[in-house]
Backbone as JSON, one array per atom type, in Angstrom:
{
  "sequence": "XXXXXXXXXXXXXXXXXXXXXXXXXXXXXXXXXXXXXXXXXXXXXXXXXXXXXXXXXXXXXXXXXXXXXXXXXX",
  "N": [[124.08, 67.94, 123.42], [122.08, 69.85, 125.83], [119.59, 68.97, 127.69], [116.22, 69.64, 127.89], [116.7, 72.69, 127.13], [115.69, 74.46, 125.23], [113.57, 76.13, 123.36], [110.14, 76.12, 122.46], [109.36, 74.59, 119.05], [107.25, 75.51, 116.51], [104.55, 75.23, 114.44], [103.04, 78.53, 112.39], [100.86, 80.64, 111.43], [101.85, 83.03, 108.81], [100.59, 86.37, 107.63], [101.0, 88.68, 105.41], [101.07, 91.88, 104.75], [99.55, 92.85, 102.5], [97.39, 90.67, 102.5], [97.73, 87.94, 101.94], [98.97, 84.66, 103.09], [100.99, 82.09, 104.76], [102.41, 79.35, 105.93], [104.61, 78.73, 108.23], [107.22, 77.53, 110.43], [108.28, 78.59, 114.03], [109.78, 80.1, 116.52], [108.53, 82.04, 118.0], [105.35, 83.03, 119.92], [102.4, 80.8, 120.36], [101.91, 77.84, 119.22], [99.85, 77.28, 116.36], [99.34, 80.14, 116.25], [98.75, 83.34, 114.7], [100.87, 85.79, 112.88], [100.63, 88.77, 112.06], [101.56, 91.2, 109.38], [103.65, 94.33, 109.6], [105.37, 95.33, 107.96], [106.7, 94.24, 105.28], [108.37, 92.37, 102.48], [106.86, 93.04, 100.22], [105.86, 95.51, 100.31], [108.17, 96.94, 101.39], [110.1, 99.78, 101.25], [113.2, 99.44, 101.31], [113.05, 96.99, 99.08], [111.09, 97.08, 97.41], [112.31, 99.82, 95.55], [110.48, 102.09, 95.94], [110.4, 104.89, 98.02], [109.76, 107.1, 100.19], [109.85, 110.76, 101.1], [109.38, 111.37, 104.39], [108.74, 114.82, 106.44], [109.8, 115.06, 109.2], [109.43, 116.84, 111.99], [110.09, 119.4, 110.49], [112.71, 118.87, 108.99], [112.92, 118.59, 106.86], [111.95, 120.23, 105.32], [113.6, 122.29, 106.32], [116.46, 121.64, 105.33], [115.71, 121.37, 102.66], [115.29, 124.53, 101.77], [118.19, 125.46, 102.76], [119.32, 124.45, 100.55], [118.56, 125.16, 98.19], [119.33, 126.39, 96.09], [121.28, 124.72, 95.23], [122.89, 122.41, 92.93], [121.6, 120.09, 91.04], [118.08, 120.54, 89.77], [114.71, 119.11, 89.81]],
  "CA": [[123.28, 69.11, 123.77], [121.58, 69.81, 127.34], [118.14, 68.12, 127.45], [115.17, 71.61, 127.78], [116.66, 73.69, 127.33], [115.68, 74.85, 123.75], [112.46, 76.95, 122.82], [109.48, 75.24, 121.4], [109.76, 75.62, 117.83], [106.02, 75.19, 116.5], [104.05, 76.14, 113.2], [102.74, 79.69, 112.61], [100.65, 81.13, 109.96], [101.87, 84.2, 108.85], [99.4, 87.47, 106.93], [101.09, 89.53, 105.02], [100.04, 93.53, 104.12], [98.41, 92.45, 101.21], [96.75, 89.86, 102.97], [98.25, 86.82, 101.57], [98.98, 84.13, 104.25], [101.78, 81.15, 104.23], [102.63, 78.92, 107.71], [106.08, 78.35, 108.96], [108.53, 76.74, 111.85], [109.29, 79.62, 114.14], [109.62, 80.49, 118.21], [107.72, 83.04, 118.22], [103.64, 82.5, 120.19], [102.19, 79.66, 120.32], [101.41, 76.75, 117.91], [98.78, 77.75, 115.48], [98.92, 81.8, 116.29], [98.95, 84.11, 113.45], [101.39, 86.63, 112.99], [100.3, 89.91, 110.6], [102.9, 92.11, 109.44], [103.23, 95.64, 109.11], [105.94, 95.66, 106.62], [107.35, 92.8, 104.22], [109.28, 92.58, 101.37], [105.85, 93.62, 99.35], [105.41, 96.64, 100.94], [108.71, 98.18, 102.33], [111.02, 100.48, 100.66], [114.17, 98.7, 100.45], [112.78, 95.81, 98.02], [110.02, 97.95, 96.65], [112.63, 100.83, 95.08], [109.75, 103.07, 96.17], [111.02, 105.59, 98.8], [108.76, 108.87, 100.35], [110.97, 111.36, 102.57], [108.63, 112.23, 105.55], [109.25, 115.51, 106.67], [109.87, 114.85, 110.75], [110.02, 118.44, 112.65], [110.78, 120.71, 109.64], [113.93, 119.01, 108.83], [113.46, 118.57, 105.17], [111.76, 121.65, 104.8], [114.76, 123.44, 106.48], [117.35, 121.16, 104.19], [115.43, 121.9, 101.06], [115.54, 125.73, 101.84], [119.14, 125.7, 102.7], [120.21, 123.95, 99.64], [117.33, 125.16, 97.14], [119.75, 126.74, 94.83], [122.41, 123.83, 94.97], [122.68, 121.22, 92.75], [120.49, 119.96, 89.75], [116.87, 120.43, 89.49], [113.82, 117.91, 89.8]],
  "C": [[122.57, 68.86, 125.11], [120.15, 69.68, 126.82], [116.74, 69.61, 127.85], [115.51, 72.25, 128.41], [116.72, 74.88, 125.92], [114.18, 75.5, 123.76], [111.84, 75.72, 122.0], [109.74, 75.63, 120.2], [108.16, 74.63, 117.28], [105.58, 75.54, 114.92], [103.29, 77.33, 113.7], [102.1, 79.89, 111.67], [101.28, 82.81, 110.11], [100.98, 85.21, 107.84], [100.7, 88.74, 106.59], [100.73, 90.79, 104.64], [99.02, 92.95, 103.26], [97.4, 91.01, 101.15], [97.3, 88.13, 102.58], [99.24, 86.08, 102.7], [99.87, 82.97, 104.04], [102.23, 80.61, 106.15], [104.3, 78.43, 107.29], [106.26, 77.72, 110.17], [108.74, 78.14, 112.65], [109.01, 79.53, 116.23], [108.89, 81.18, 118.59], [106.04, 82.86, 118.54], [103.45, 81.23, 120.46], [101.62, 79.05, 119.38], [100.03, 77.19, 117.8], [98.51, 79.58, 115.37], [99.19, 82.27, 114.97], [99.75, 85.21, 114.09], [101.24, 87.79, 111.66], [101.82, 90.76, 110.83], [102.97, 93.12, 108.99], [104.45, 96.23, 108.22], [106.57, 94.23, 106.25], [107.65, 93.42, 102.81], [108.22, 93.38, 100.3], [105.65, 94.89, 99.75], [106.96, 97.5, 101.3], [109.38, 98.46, 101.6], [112.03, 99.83, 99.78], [114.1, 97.96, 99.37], [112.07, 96.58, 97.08], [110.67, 98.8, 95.1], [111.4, 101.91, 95.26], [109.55, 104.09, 97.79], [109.69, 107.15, 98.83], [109.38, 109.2, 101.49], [109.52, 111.69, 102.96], [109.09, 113.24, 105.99], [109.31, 115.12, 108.63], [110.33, 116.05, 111.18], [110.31, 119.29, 112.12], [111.47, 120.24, 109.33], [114.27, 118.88, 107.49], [112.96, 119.83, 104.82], [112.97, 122.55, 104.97], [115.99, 123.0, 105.63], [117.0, 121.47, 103.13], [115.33, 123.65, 100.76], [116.91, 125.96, 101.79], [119.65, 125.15, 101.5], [119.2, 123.77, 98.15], [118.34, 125.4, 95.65], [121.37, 125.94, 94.24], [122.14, 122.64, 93.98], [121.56, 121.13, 91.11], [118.63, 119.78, 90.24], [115.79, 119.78, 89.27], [112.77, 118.53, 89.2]]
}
């Protein structure tokens, strides 16, 4: 391997949403920085199974109008 030319690789603490905190190895800052996070496995959708459509610009309002009388019933 070629002599520096590699990224420090340092410890980190990291802060989870729910505040809960654990240190790692990573490239990212500098040794000792904290990194918070605004989604993790505790918190985001995919892992969660807990999903909320946002409407963005009308577009579910105008999908749930066009297709009110399709389909089964909630």
């Amino acid at each position: 391997m070629k002599a520096d030319i590699h990224p420090d690789y340092h410890d980190i603490k990291v802060v989870m949403t729910d505040g809960t905190e654990f240190t790692t190895r990573s490239t990212w800052g500098k040794a000792g920085d904290t990194m918070r996070l605004d989604i993790d496995p505790k918190s985001h959708p995919a892992w969660t199974g807990v999903h909320r459509l946002l409407d963005s610009g009308g577009q579910l309002a105008k999908f749930n109008k066009k297709f009110k009388d399709f389909g089964i019933k909630a």
